[in-house]
Each structure stands twice: as C-alpha cells, then as structure tokens.
C-alpha atoms as an extended CHARMM CRD file, in Angstrom:
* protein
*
        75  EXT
         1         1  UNK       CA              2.0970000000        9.7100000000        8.2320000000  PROA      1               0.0000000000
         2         2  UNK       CA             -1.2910000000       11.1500000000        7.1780000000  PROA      2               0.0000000000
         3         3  UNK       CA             -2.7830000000        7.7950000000        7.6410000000  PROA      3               0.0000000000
         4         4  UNK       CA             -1.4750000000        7.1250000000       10.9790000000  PROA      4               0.0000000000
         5         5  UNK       CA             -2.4740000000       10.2870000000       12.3580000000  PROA      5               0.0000000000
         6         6  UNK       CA             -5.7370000000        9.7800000000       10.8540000000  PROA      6               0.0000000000
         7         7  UNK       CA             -6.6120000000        6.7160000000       12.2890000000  PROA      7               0.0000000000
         8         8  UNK       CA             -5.0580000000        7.4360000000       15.9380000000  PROA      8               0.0000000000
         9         9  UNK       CA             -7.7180000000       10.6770000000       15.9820000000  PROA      9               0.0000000000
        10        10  UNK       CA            -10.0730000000        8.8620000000       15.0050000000  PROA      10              0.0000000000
        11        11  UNK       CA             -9.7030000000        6.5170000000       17.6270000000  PROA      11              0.0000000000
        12        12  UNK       CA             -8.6230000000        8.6140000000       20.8290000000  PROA      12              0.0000000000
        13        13  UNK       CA            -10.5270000000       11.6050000000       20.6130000000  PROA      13              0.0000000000
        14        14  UNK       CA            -13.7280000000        9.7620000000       18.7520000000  PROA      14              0.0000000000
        15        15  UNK       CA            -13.7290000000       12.0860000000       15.7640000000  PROA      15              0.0000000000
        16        16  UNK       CA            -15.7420000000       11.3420000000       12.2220000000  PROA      16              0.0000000000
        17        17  UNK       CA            -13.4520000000       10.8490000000        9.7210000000  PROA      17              0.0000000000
        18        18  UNK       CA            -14.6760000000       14.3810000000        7.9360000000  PROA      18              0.0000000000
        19        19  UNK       CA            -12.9490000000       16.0040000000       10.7270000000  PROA      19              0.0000000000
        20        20  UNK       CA            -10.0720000000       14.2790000000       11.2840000000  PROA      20              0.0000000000
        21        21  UNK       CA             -9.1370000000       15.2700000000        7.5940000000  PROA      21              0.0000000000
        22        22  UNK       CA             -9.9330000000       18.6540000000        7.7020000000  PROA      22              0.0000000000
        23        23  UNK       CA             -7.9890000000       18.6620000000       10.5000000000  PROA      23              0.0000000000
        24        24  UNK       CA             -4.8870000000       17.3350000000        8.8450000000  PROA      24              0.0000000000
        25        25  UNK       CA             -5.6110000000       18.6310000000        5.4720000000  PROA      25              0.0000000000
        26        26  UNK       CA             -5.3180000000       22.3060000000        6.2570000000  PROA      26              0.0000000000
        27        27  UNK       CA             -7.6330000000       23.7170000000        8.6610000000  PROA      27              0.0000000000
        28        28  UNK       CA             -5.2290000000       23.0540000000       11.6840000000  PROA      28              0.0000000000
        29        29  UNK       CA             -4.4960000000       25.9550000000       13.7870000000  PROA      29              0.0000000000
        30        30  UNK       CA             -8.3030000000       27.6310000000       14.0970000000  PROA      30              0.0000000000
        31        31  UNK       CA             -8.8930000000       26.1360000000       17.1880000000  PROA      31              0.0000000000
        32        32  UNK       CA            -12.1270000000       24.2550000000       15.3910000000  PROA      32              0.0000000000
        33        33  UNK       CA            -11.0340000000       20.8390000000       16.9030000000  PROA      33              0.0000000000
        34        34  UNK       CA             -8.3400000000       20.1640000000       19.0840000000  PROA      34              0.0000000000
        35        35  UNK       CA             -7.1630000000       17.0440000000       21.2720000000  PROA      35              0.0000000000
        36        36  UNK       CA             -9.1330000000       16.6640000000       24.6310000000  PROA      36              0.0000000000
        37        37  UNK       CA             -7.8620000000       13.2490000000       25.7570000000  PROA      37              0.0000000000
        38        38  UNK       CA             -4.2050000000       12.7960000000       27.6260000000  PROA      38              0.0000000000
        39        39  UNK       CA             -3.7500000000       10.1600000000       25.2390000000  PROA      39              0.0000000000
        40        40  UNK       CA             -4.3240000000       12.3580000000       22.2220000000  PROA      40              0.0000000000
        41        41  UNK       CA             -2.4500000000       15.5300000000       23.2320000000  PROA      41              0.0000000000
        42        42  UNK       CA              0.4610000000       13.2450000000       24.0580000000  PROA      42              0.0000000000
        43        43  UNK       CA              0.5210000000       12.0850000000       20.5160000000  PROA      43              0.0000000000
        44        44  UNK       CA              0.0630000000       15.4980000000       18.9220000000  PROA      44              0.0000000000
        45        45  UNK       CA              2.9910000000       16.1050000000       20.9370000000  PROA      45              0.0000000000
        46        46  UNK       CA              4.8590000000       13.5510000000       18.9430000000  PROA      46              0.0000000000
        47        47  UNK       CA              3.2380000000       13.8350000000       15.3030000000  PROA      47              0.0000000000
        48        48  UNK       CA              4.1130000000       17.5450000000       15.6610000000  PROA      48              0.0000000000
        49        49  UNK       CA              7.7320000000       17.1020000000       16.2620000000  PROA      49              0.0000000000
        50        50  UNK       CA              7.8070000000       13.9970000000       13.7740000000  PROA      50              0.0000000000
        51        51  UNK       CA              6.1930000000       15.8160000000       11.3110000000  PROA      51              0.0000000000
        52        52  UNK       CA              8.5600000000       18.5490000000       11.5240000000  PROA      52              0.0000000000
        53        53  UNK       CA             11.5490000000       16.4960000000       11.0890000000  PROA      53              0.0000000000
        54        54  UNK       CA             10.1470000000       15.0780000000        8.1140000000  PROA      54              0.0000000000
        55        55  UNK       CA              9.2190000000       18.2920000000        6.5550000000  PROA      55              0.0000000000
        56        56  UNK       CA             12.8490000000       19.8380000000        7.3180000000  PROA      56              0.0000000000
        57        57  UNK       CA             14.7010000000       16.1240000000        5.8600000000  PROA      57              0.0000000000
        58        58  UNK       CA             12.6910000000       17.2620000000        2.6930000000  PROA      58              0.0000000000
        59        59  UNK       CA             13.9830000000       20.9380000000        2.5780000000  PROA      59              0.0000000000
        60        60  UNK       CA             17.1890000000       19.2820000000        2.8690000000  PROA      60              0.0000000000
        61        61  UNK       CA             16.8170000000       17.0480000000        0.2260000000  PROA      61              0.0000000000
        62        62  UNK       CA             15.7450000000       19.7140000000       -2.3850000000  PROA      62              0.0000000000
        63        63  UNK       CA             18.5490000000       21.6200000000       -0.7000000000  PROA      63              0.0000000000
        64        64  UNK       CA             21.1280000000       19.0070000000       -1.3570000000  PROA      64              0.0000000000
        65        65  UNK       CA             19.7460000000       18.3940000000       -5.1360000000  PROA      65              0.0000000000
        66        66  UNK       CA             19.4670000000       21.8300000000       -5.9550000000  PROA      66              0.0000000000
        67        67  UNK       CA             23.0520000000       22.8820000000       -4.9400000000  PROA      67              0.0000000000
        68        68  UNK       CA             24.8090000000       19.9880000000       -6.6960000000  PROA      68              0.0000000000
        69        69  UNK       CA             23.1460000000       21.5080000000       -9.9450000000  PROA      69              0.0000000000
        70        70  UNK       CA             24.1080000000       24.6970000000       -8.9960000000  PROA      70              0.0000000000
        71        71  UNK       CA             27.7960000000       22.7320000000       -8.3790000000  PROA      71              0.0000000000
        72        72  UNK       CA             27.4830000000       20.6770000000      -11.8180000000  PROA      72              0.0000000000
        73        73  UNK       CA             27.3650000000       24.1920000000      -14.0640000000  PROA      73              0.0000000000
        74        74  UNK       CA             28.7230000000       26.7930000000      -12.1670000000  PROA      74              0.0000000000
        75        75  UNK       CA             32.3220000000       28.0680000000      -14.1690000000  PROA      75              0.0000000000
C-alpha cells in the first residue's frame, strides 16, 4: 500500500521521493504538501478510504484474536 501510494505521488503530482515519504510516513495532515492535480486528488480520494478499510480489518483482527483468548480462559 505504502509503495503504491508512493510511486503514484511521485508520478502525478511530480514530487521527490523525500516528500512523498514524509508525506506518508507521518507528516500528513499539516497542509506541507497536498495533491494539486485532478488525477492525484482523485486517488487520495481512494487511498484514503482504502486505507481506512485496511486499518479497521486490522482492529478487527486483533479484535477477533483477543476475544477468543478472553473466550479460551474465562470460567
């Protein structure tokens, strides 16, 4: 995921790869660099929402382990 969104910013905005990963590495959200293309706001659009999904499928995952331990010991 990081790769793909790395290389597609790289690409449709024309950004060095230094800022692409600061970009996706945590300093999102500042306003520092943001998509000024159609092409790249429509897939921010996207990554966000994918992104999202994948970060709540792993919630649910530790979700799902977590309570069948709790299920396994409790009397």
């Amino acid at each position: 995921m990081i790769l793909a969104g790395s290389t597609t910013y790289h690409y449709l905005e024309d950004w060095s790869w230094i800022e692409v990963n600061l970009l996706l590495c945590g300093c999102a959200g500042f306003g520092d660099f943001a998509p000024q293309t159609d092409a790249g706001k429509i897939f921010t659009t996207f990554y966000i929402i994918v992104g999202t999904g994948i970060i709540l499928s792993f919630i649910n995952t530790l979700y799902e382990h977590y309570n069948g331990q709790y299920e396994k010991i409790k009397p």
